[in-house]
Backbone as JSON Lines, residues from 0, in Angstrom:
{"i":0,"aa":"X","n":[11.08,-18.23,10.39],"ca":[10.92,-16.79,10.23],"c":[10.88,-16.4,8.75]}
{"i":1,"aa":"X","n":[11.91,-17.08,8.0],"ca":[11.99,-16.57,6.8],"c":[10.48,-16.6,5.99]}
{"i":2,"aa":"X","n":[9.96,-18.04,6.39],"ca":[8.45,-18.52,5.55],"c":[7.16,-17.38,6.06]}
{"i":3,"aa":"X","n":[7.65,-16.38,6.99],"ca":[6.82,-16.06,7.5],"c":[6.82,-14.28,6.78]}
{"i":4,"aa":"X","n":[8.18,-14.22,6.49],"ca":[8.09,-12.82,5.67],"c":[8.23,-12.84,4.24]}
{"i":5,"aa":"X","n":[8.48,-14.1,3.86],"ca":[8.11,-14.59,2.83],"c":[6.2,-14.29,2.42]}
{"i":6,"aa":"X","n":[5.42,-15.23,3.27],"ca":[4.0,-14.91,3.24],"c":[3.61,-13.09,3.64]}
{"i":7,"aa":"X","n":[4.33,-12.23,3.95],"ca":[4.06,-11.25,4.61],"c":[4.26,-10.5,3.34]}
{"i":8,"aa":"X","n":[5.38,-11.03,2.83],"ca":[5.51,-10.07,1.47],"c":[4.7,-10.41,0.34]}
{"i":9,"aa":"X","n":[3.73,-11.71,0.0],"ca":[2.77,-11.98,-0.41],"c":[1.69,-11.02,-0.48]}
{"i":10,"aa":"X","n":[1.39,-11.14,0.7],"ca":[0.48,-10.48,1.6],"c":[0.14,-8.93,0.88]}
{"i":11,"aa":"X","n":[1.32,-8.33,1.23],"ca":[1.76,-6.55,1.5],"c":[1.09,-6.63,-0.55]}
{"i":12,"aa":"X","n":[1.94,-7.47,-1.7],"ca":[1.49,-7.65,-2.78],"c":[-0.15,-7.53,-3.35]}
{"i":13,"aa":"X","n":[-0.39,-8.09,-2.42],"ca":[-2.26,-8.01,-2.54],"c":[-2.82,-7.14,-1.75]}
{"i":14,"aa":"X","n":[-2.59,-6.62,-0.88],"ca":[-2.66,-5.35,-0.52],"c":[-2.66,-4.28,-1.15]}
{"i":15,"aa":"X","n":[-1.72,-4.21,-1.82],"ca":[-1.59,-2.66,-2.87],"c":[-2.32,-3.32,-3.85]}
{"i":16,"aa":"X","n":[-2.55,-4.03,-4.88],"ca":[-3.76,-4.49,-5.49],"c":[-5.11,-4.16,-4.91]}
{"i":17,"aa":"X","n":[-5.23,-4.76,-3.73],"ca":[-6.37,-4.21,-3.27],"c":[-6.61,-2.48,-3.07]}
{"i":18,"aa":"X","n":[-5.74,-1.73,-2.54],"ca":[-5.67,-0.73,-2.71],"c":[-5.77,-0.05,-3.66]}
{"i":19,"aa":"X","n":[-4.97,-0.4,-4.95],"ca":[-5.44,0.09,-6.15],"c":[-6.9,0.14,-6.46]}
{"i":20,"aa":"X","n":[-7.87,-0.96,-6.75],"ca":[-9.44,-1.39,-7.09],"c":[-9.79,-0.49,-5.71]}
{"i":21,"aa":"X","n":[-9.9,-0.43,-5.0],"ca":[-10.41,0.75,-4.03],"c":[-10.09,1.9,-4.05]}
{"i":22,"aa":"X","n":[-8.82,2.6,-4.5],"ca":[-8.52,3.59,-4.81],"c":[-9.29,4.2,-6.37]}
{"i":23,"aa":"X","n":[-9.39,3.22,-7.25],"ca":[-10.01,3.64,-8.3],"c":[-11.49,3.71,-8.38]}
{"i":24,"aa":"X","n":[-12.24,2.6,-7.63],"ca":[-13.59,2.78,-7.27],"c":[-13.91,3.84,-6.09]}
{"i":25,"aa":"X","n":[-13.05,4.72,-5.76],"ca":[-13.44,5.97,-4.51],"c":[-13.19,7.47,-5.69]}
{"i":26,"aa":"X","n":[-12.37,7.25,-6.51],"ca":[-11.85,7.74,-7.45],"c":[-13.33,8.45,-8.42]}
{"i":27,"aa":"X","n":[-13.57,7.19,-9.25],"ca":[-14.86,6.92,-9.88],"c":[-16.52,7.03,-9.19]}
{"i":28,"aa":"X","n":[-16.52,7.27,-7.61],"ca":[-17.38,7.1,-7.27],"c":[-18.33,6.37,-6.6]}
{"i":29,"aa":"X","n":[-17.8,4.88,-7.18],"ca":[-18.46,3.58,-6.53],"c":[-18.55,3.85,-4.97]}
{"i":30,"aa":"X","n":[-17.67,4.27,-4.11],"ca":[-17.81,3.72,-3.0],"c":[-17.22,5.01,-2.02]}
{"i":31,"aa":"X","n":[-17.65,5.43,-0.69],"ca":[-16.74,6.5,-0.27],"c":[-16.79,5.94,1.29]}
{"i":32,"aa":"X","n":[-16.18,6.9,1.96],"ca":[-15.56,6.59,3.62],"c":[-16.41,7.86,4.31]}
{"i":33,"aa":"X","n":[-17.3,8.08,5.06],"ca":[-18.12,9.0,5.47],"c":[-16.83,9.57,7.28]}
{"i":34,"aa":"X","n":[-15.87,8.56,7.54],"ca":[-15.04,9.27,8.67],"c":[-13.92,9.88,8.02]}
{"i":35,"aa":"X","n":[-13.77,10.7,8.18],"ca":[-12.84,12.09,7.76],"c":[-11.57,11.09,8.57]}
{"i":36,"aa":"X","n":[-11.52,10.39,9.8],"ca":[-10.55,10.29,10.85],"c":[-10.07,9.1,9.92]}
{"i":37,"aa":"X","n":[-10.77,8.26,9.93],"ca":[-10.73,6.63,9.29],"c":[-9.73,6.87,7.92]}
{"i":38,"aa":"X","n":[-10.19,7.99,6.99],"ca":[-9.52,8.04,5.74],"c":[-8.13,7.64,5.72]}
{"i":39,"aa":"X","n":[-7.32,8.43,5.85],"ca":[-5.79,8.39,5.84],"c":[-5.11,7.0,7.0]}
{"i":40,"aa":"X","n":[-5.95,6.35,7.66],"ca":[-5.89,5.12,8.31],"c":[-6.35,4.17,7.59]}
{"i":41,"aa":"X","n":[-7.18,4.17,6.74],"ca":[-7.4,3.43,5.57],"c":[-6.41,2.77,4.16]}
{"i":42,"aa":"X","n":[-6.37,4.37,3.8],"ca":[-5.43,4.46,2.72],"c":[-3.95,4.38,3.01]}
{"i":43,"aa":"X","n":[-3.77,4.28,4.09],"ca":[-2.08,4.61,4.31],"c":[-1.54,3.36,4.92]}
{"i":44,"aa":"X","n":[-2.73,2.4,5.69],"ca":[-1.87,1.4,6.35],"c":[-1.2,0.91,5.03]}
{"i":45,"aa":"X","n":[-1.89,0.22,4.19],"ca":[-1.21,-0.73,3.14],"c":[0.07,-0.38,2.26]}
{"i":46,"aa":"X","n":[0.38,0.77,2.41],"ca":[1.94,1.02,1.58],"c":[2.81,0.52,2.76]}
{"i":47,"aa":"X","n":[2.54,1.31,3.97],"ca":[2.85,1.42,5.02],"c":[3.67,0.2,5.84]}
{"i":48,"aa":"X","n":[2.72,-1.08,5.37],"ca":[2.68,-2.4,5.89],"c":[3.59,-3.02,5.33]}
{"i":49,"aa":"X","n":[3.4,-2.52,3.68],"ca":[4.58,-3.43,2.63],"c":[5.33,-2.16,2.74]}
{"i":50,"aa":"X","n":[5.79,-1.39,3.34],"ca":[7.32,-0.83,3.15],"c":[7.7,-1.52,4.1]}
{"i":51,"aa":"X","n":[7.38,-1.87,5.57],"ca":[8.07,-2.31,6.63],"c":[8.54,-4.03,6.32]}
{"i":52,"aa":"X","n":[7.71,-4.69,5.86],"ca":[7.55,-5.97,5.19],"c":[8.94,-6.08,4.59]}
{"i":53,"aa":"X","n":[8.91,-5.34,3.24],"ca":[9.97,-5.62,2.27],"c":[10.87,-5.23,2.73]}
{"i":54,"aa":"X","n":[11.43,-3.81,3.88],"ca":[12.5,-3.92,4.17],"c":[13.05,-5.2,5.51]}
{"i":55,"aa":"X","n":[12.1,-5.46,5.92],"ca":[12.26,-6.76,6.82],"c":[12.97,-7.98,5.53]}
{"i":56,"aa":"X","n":[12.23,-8.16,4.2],"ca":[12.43,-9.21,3.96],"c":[14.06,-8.8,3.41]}
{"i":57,"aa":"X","n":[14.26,-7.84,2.22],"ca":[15.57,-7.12,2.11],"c":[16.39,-7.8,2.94]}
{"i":58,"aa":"X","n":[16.39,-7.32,4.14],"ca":[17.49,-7.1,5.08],"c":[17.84,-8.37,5.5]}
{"i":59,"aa":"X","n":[16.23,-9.48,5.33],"ca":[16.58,-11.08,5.91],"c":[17.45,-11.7,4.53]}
{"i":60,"aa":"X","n":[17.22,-11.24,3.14],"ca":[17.38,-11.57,1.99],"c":[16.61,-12.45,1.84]}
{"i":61,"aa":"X","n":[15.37,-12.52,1.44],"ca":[14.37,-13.32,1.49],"c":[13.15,-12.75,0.55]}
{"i":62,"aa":"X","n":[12.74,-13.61,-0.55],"ca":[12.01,-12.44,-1.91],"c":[11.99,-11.32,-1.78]}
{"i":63,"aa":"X","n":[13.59,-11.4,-2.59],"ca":[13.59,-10.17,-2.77],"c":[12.93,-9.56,-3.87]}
{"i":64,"aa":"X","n":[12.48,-10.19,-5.05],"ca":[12.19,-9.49,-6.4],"c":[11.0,-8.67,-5.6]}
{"i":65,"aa":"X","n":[9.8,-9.93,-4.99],"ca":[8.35,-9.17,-4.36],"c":[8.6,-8.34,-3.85]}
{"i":66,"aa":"X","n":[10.14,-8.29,-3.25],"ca":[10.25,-7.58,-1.95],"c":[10.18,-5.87,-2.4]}
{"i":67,"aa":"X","n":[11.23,-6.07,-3.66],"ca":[11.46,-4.98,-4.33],"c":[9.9,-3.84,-5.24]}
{"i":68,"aa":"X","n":[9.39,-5.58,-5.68],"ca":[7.82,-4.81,-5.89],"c":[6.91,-4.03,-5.46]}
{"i":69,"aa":"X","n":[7.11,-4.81,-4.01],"ca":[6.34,-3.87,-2.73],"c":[6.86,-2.58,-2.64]}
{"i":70,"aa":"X","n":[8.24,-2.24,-2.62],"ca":[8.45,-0.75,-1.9],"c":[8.21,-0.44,-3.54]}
{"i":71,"aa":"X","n":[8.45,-0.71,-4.71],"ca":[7.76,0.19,-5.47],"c":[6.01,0.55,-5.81]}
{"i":72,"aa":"X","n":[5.26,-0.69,-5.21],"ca":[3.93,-0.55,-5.21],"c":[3.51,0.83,-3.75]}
{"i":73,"aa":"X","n":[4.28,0.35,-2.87],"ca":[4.11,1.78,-1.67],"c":[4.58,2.69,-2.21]}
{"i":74,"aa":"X","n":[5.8,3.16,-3.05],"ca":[5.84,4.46,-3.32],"c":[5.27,5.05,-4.66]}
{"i":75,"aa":"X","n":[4.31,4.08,-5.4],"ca":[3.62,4.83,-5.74],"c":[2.5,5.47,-5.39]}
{"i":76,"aa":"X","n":[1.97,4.16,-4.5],"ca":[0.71,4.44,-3.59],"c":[0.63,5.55,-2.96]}
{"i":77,"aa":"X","n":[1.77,5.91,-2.21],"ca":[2.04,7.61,-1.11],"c":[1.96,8.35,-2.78]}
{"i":78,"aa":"X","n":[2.51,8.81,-3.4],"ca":[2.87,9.73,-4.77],"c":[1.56,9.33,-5.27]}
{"i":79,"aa":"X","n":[0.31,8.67,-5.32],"ca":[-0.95,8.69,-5.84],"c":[-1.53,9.97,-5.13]}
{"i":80,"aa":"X","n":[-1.6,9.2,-3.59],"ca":[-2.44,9.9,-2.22],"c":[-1.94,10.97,-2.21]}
{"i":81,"aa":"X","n":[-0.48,11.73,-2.32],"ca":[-0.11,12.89,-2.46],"c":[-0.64,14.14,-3.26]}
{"i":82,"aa":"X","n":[-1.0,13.03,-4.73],"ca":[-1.41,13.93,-5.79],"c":[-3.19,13.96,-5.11]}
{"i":83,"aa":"X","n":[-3.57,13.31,-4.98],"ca":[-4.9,12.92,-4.82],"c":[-5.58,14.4,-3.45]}
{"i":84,"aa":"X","n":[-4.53,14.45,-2.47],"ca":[-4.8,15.6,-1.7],"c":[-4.53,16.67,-2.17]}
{"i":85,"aa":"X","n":[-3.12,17.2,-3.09],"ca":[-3.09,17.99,-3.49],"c":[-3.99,18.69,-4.46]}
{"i":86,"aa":"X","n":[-5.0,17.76,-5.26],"ca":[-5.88,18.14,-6.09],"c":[-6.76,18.77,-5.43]}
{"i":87,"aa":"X","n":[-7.25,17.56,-4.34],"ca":[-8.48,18.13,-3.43],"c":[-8.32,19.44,-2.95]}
{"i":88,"aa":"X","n":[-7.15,19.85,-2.46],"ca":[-7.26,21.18,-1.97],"c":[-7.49,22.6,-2.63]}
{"i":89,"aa":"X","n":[-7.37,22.4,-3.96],"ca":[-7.7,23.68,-4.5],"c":[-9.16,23.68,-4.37]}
């Protein structure tokens, strides 16, 4: 189990990386999401995934440093998307 949230918290790590380079290329223009529904299912699994992850690994005590990385890579990710809607709406 442990090797397995071990790789999970890997995982959740490259995830918000990936999220970032997609967040900045939707940002910039490169690339957009034409389903209104899809959006926030897009952008939200991956904090989402590594908050549940890292507190799984936390709680197993099992990388913790990544573990700790992750819930700070998700809460910036939500506090990006936050600002990111709040802009949009004016």
């Amino acid at each position: 189990m442990t090797s397995f949230v071990n790789i999970g918290v890997k995982l959740s790590i490259f995830f918000h990386f990936l999220w970032l380079t997609l967040f900045f290329a939707y940002i910039f223009g490169f690339i957009g999401l034409e389903s209104a529904f899809l959006q926030p299912v897009v952008w939200l699994s991956s904090p989402i995934y590594g908050l549940i992850i890292s507190i799984l690994a936390i709680r197993k005590k099992v990388a913790q440093v990544p573990a700790i990385l992750s819930i700070i890579f998700s809460i910036s990710t939500f506090f990006l998307w936050f600002l990111v809607l709040g802009i949009s709406s004016f």
